[in-house]
mmCIF file of the C-alpha atoms, coordinates in Angstrom:
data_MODEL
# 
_entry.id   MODEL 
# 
loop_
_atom_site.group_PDB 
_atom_site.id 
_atom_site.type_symbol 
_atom_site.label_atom_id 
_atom_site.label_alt_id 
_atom_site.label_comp_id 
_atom_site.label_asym_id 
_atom_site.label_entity_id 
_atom_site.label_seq_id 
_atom_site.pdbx_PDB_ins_code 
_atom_site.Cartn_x 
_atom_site.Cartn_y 
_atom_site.Cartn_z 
_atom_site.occupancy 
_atom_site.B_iso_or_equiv 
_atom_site.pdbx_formal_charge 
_atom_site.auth_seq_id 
_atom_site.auth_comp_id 
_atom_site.auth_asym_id 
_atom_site.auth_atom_id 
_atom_site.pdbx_PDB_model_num 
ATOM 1   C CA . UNK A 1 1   ? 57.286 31.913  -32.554 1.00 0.00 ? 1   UNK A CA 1 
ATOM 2   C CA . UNK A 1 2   ? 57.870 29.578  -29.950 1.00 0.00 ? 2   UNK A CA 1 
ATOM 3   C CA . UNK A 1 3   ? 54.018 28.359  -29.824 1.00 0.00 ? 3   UNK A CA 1 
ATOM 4   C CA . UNK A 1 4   ? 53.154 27.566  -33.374 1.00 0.00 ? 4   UNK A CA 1 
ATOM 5   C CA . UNK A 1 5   ? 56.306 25.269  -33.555 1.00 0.00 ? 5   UNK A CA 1 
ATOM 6   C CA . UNK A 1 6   ? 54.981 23.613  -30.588 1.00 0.00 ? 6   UNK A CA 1 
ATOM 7   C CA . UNK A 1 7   ? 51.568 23.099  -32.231 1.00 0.00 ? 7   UNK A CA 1 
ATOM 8   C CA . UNK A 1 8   ? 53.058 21.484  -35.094 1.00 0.00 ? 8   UNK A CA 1 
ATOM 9   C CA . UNK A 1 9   ? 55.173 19.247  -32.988 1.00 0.00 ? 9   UNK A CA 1 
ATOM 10  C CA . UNK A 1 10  ? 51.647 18.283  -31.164 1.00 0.00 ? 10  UNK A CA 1 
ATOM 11  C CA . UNK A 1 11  ? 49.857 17.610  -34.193 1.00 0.00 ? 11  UNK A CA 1 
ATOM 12  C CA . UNK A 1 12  ? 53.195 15.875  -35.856 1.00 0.00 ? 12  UNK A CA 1 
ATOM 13  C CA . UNK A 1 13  ? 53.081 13.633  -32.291 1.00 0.00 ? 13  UNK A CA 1 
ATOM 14  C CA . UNK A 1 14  ? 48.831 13.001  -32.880 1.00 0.00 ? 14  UNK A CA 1 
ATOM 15  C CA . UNK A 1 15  ? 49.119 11.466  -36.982 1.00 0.00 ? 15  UNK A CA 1 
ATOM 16  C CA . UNK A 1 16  ? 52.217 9.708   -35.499 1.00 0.00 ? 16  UNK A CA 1 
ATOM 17  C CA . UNK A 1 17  ? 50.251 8.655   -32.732 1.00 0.00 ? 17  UNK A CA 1 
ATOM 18  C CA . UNK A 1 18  ? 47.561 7.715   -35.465 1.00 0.00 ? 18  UNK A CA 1 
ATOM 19  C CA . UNK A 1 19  ? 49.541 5.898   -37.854 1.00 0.00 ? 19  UNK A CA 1 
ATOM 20  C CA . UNK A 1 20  ? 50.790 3.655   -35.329 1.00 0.00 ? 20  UNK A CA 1 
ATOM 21  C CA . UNK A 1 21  ? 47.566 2.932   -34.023 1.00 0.00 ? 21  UNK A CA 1 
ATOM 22  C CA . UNK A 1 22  ? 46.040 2.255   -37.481 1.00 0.00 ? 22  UNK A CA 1 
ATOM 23  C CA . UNK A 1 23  ? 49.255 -0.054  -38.241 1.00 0.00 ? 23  UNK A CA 1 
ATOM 24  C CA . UNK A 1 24  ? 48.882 -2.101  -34.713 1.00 0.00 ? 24  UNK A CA 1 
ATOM 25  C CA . UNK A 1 25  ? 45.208 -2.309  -35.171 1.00 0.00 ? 25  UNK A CA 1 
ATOM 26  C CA . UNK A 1 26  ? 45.679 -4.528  -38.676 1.00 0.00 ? 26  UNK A CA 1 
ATOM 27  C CA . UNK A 1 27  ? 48.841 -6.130  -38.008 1.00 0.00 ? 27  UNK A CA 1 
ATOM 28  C CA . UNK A 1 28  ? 49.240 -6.490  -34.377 1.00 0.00 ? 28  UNK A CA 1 
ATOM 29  C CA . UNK A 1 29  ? 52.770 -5.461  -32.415 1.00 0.00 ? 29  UNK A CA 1 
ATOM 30  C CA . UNK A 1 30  ? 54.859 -8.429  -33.960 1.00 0.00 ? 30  UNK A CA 1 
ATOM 31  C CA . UNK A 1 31  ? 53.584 -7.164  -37.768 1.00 0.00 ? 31  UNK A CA 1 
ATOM 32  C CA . UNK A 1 32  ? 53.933 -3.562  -37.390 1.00 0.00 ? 32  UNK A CA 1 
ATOM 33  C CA . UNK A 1 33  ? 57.142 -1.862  -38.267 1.00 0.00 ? 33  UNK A CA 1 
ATOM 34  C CA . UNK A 1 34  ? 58.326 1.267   -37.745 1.00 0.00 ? 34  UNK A CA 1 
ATOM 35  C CA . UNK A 1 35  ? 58.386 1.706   -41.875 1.00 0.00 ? 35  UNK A CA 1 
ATOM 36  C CA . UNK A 1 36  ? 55.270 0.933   -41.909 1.00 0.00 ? 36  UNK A CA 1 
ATOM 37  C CA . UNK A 1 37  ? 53.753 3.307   -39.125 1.00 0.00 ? 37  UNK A CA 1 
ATOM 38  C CA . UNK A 1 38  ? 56.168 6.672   -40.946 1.00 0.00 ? 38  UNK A CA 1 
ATOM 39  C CA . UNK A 1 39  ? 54.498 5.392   -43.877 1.00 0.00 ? 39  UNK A CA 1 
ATOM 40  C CA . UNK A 1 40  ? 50.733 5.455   -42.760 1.00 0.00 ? 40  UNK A CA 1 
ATOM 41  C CA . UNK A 1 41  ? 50.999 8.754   -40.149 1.00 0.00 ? 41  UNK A CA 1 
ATOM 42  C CA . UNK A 1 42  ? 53.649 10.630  -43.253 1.00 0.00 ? 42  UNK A CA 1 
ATOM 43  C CA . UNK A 1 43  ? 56.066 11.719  -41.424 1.00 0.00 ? 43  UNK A CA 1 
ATOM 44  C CA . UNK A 1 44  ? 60.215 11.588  -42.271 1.00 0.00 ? 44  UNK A CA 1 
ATOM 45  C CA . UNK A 1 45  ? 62.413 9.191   -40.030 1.00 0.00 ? 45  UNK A CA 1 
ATOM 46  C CA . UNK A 1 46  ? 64.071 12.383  -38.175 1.00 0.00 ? 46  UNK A CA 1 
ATOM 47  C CA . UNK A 1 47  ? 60.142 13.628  -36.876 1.00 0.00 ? 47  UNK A CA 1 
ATOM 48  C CA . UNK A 1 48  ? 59.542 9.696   -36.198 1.00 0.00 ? 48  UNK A CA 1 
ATOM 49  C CA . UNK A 1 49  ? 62.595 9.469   -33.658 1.00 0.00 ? 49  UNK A CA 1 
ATOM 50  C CA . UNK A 1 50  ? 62.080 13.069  -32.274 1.00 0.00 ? 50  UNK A CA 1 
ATOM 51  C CA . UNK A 1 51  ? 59.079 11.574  -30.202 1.00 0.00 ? 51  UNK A CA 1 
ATOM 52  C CA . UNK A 1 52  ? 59.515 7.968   -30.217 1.00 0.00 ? 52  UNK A CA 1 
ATOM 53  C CA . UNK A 1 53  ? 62.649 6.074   -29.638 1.00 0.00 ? 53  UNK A CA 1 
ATOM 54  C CA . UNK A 1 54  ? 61.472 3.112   -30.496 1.00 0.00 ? 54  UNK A CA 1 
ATOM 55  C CA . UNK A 1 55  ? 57.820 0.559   -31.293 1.00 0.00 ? 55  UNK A CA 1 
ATOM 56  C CA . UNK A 1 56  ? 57.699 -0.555  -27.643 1.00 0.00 ? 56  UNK A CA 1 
ATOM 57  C CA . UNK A 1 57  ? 57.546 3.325   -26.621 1.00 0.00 ? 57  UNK A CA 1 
ATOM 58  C CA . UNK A 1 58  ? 54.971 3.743   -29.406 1.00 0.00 ? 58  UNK A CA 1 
ATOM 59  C CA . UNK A 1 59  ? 52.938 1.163   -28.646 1.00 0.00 ? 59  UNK A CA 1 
ATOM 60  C CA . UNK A 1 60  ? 52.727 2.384   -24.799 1.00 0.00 ? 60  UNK A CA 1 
ATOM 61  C CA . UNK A 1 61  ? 51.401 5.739   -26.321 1.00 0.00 ? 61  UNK A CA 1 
ATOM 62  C CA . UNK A 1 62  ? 48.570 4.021   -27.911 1.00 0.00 ? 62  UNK A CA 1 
ATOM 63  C CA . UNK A 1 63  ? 47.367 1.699   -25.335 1.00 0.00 ? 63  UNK A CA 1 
ATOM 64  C CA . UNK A 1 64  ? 47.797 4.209   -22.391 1.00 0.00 ? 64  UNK A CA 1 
ATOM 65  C CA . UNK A 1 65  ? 45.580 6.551   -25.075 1.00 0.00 ? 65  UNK A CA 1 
ATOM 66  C CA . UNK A 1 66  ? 42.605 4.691   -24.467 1.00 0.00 ? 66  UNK A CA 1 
ATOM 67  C CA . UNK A 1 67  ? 40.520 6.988   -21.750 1.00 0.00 ? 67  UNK A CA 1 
ATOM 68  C CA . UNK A 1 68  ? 41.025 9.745   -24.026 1.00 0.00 ? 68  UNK A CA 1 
ATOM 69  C CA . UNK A 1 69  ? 38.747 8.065   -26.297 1.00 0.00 ? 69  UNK A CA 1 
ATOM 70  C CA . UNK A 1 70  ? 35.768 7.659   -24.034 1.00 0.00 ? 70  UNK A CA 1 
ATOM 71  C CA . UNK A 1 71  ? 35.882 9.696   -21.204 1.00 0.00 ? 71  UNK A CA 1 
ATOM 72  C CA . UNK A 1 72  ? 35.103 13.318  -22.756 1.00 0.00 ? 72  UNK A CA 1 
ATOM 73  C CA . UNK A 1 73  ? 31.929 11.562  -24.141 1.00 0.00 ? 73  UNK A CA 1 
ATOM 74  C CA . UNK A 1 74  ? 30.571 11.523  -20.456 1.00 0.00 ? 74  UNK A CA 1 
ATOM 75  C CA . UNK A 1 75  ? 28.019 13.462  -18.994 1.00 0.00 ? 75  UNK A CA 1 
ATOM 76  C CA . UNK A 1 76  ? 26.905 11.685  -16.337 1.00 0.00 ? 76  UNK A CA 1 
ATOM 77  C CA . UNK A 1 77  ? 27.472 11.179  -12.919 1.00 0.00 ? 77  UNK A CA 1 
ATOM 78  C CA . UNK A 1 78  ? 27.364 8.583   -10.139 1.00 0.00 ? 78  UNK A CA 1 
ATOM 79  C CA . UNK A 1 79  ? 26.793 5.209   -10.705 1.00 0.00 ? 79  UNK A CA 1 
ATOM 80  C CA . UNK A 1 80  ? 25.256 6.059   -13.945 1.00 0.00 ? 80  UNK A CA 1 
ATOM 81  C CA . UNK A 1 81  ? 28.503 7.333   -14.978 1.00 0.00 ? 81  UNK A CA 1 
ATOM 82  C CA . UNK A 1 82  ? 30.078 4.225   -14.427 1.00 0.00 ? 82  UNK A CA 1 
ATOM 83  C CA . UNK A 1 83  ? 27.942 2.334   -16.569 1.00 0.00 ? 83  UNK A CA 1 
ATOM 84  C CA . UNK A 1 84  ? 27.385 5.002   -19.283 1.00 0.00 ? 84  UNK A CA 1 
ATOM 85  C CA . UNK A 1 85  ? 31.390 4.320   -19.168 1.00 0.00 ? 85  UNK A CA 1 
ATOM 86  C CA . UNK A 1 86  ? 31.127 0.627   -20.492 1.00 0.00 ? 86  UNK A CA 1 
ATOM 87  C CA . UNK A 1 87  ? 28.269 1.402   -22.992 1.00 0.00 ? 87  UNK A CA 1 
ATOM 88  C CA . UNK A 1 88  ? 30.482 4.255   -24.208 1.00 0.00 ? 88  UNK A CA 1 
ATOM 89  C CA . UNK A 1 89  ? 33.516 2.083   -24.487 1.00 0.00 ? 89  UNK A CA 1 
ATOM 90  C CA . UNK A 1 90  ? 31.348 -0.356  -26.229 1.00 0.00 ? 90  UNK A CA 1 
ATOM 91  C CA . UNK A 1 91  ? 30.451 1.448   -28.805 1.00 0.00 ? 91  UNK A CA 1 
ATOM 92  C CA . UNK A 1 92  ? 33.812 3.345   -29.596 1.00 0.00 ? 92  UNK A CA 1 
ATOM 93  C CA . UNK A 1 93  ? 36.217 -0.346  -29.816 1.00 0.00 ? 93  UNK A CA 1 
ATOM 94  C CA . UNK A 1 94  ? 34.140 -1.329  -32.681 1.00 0.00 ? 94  UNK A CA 1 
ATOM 95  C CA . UNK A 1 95  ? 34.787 2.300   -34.413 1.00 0.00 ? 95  UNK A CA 1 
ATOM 96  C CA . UNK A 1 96  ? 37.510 3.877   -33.181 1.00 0.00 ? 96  UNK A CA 1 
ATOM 97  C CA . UNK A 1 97  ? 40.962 2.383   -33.808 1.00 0.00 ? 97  UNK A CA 1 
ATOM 98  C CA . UNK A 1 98  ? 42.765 4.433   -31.320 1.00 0.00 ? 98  UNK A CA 1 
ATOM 99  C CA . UNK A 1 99  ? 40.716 2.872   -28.808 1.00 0.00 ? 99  UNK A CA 1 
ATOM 100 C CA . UNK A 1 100 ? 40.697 -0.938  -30.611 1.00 0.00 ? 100 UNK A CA 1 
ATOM 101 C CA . UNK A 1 101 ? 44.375 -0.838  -30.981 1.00 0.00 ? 101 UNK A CA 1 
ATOM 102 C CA . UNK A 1 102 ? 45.499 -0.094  -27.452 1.00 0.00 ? 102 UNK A CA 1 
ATOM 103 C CA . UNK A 1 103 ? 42.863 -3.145  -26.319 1.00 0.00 ? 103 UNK A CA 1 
ATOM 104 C CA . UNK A 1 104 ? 44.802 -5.125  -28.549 1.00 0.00 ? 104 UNK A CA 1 
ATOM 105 C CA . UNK A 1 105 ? 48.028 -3.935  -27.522 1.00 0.00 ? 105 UNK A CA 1 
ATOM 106 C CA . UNK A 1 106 ? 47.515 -4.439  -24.028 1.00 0.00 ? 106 UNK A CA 1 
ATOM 107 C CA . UNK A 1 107 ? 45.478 -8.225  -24.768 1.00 0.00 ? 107 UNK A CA 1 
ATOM 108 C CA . UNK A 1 108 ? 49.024 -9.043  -26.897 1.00 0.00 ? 108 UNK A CA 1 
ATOM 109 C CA . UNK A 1 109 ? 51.385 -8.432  -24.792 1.00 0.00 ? 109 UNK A CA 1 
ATOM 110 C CA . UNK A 1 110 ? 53.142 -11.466 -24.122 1.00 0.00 ? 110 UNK A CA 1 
ATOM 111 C CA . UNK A 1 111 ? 56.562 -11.609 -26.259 1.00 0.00 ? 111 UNK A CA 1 
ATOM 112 C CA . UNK A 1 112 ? 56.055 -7.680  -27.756 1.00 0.00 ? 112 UNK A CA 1 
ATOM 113 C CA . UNK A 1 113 ? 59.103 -6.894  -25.285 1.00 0.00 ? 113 UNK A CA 1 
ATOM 114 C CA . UNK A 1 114 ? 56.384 -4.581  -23.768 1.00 0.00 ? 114 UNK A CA 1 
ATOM 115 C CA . UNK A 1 115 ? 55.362 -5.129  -20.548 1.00 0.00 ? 115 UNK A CA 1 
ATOM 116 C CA . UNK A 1 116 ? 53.159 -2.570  -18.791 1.00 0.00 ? 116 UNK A CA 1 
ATOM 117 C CA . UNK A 1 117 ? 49.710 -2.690  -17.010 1.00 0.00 ? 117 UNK A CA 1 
ATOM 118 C CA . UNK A 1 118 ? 48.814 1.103   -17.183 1.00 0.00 ? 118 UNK A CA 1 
ATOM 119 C CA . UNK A 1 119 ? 46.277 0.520   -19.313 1.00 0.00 ? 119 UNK A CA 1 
ATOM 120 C CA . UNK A 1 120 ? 44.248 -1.702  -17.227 1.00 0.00 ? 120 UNK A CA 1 
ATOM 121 C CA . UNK A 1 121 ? 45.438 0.131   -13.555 1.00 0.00 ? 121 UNK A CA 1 
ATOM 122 C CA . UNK A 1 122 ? 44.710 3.668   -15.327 1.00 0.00 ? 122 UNK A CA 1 
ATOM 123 C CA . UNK A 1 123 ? 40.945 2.049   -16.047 1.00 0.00 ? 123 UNK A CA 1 
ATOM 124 C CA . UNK A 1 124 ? 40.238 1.050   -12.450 1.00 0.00 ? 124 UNK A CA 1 
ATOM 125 C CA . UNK A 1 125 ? 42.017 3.964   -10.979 1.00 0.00 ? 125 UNK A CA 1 
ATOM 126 C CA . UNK A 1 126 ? 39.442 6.306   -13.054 1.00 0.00 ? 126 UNK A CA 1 
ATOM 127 C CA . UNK A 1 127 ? 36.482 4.057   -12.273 1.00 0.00 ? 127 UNK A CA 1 
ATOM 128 C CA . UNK A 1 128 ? 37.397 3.986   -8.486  1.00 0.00 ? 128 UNK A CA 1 
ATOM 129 C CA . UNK A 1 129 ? 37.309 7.654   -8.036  1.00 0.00 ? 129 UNK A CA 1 
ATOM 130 C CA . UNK A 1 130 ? 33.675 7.898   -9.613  1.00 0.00 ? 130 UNK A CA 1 
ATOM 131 C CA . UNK A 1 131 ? 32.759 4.908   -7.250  1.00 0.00 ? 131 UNK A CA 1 
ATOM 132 C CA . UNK A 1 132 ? 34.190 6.622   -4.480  1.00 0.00 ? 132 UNK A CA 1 
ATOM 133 C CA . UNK A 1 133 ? 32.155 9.819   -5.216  1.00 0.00 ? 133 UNK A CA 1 
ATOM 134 C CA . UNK A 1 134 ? 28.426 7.379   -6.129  1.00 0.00 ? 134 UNK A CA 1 
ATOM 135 C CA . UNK A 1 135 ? 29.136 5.826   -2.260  1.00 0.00 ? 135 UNK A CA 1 
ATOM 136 C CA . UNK A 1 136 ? 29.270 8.931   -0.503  1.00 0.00 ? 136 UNK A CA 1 
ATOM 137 C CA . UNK A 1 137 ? 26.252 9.904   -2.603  1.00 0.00 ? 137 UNK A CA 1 
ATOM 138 C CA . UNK A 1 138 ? 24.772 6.285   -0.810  1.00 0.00 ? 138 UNK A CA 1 
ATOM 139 C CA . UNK A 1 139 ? 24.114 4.764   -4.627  1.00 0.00 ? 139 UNK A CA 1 
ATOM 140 C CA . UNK A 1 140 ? 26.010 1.781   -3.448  1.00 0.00 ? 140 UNK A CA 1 
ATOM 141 C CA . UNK A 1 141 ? 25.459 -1.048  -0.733  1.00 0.00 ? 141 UNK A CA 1 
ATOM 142 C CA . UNK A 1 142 ? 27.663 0.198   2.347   1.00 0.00 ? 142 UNK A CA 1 
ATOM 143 C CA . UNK A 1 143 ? 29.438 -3.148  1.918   1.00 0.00 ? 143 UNK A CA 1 
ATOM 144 C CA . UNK A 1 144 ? 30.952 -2.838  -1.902  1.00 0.00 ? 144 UNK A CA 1 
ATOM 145 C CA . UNK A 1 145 ? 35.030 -2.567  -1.556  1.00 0.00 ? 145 UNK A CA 1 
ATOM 146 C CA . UNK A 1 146 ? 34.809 0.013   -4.425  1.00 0.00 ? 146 UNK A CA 1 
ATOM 147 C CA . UNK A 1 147 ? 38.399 -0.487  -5.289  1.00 0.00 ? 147 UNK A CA 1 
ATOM 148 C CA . UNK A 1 148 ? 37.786 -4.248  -5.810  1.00 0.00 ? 148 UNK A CA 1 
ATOM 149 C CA . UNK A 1 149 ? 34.891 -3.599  -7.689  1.00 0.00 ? 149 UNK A CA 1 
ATOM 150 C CA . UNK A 1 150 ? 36.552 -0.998  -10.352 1.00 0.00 ? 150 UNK A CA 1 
ATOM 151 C CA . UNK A 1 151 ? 39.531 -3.937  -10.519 1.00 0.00 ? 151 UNK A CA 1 
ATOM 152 C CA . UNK A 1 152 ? 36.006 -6.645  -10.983 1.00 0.00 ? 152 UNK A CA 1 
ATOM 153 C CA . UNK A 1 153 ? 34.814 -4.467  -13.415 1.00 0.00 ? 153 UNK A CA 1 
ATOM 154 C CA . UNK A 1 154 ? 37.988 -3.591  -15.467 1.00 0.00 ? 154 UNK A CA 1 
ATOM 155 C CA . UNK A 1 155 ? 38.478 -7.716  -15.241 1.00 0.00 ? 155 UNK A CA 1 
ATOM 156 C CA . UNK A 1 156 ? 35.544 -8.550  -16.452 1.00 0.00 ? 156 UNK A CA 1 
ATOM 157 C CA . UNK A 1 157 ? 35.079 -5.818  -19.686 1.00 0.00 ? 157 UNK A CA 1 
ATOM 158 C CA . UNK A 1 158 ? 38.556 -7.268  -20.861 1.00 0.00 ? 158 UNK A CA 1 
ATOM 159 C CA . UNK A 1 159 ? 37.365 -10.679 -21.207 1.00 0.00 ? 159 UNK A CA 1 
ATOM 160 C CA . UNK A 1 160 ? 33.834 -9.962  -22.049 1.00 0.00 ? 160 UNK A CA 1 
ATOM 161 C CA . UNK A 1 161 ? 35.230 -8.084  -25.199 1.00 0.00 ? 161 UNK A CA 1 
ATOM 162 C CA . UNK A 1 162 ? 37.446 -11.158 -25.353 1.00 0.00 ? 162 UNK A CA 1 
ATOM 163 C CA . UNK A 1 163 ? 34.501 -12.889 -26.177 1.00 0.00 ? 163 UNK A CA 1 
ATOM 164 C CA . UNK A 1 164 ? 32.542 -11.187 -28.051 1.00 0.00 ? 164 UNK A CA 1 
ATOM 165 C CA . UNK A 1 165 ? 35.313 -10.248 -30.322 1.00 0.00 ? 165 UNK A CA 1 
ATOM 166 C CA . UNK A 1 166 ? 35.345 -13.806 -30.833 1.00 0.00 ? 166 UNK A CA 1 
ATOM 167 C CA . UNK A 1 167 ? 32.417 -14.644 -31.225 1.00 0.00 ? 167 UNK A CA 1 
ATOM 168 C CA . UNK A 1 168 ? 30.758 -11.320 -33.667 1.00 0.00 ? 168 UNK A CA 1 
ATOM 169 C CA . UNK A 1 169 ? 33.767 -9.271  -34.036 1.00 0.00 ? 169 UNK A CA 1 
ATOM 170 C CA . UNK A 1 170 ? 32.447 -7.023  -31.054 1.00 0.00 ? 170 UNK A CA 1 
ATOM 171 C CA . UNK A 1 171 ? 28.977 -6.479  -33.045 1.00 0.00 ? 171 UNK A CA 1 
ATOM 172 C CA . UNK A 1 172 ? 27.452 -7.801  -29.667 1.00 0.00 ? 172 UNK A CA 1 
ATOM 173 C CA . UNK A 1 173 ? 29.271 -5.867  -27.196 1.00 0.00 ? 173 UNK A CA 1 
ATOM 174 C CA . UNK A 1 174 ? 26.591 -3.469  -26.466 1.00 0.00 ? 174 UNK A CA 1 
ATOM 175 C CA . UNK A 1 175 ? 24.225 -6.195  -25.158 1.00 0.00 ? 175 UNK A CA 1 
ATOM 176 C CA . UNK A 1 176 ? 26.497 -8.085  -23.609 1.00 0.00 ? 176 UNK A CA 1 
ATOM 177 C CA . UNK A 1 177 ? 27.148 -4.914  -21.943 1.00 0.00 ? 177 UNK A CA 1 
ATOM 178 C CA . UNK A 1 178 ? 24.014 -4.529  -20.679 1.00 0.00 ? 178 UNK A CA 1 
ATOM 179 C CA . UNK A 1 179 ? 23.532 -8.050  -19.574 1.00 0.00 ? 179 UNK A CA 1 
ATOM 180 C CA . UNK A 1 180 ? 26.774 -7.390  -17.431 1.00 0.00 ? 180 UNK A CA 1 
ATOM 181 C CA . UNK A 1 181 ? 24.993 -4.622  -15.234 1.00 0.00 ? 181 UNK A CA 1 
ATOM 182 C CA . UNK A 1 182 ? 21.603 -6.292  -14.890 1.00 0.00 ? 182 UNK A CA 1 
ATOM 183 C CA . UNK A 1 183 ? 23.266 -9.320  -13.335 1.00 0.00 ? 183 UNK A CA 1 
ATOM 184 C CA . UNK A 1 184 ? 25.334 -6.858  -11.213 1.00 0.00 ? 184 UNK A CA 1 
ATOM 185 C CA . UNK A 1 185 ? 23.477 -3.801  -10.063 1.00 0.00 ? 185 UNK A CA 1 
ATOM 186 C CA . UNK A 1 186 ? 21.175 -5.532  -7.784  1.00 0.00 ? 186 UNK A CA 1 
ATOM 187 C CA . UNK A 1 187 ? 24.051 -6.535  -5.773  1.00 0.00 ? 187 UNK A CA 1 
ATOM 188 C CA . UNK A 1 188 ? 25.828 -3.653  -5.303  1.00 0.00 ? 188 UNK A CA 1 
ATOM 189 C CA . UNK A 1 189 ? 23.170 -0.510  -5.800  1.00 0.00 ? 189 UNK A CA 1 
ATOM 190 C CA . UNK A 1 190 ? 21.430 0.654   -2.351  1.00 0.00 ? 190 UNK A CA 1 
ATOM 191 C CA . UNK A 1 191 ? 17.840 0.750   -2.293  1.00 0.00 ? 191 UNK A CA 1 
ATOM 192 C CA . UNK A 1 192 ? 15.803 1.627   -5.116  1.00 0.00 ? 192 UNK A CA 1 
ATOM 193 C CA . UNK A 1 193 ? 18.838 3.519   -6.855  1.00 0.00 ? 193 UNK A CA 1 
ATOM 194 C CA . UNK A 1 194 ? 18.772 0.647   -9.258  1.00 0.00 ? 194 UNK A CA 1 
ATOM 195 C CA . UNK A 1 195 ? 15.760 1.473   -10.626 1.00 0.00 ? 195 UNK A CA 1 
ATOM 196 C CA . UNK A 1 196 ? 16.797 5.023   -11.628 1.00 0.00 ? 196 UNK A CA 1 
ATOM 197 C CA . UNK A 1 197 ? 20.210 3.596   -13.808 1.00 0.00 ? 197 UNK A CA 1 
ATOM 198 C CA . UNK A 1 198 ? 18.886 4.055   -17.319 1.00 0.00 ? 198 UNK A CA 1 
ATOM 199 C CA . UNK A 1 199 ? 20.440 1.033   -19.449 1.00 0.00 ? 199 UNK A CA 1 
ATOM 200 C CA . UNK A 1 200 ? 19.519 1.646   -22.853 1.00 0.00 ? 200 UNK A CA 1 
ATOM 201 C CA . UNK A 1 201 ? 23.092 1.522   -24.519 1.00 0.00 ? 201 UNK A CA 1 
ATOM 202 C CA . UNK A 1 202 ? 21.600 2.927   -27.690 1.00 0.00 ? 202 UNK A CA 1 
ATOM 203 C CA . UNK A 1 203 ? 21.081 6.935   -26.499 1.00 0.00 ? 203 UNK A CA 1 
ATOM 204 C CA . UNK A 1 204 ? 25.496 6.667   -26.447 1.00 0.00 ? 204 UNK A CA 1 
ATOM 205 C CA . UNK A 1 205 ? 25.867 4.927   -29.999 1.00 0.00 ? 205 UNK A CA 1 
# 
């Protein structure tokens, strides 16, 4: 008995997990309410509270959500995984609002009460152990700090979304994507490995 009530509790946690994302994503932190987020995800007050004391604890649960929304798209590895990471990511802010509302959770969060850099720490952490494993594979310059370059690389994504979200509400994110790792992969690829990373964002729309 003891497993379907857990499966309900999982998928009660998920719409919850939903709703709150779908709320954030239109109103921001400061405009969502817990009313609102019951309301969108249908759930009572009492299964609300069960998992989530409070909006600062759900909006943690939506922006440290935001691998799980690209990285079991990969099939790549190497350095190729790295960038089919960003094209991926790319692609899924513009349509999935899991994914767009933890960006603008963690963008947002100065006076939410919520102060956490997960989000951008989990990013490079993840990125740093497929750099690790491309360098020992020699797909990068002996002389890349690969831990400074996953912290370069989740730096520079945040602000190029920035932008572009700015600029065409993200439409041109996938370019400016690529433009990104044709500046960069000359200077940090070995040899002729560049050559081999296949940047055409459009096979991972």
């Amino acid at each position: 008995m003891a497993r379907p009530q857990q499966d309900r509790a999982l998928k009660t946690r998920e719409a919850i997990v939903m709703g709150a994302a779908e709320v954030f994503d239109e109103y921001g932190f400061s405009g969502a309410s817990i009313s609102k987020i019951m309301k969108r995800a249908g759930v009572s007050q009492g299964a609300m509270y069960f998992h989530f004391k409070s909006k600062e604890d759900l909006a943690r649960a939506v922006m440290n959500a935001q691998p799980e929304t690209v990285i079991p798209r990969l099939g790549s590895h190497g350095l190729q995984r790295i960038v089919d990471t960003t094209f991926v990511w790319a692609w899924q802010i513009q349509s999935d609002v899991l994914l767009r509302a933890g960006v603008r959770l963690t963008n947002e969060q100065d006076g939410t009460g919520v102060r956490d850099a997960t989000p951008y720490t989990d990013w490079s952490q993840i990125l740093e152990v497929t750099l690790r494993e491309a360098q020992y594979d020699g797909e990068l310059r002996e002389s890349v700090d690969v831990k400074q370059l996953s912290e370069f690389l989740v730096s520079t994504c945040t602000g190029m979304q920035m932008y572009s979200n700015a600029v065409s509400a993200r439409q041109d994110l996938p370019e400016r994507t690529v433009a990104m790792w044709k500046l960069l992969l000359p200077s940090i690829a070995a040899g002729r490995i560049v050559e081999s990373i296949d940047l055409d964002v459009n096979r991972l729309r």
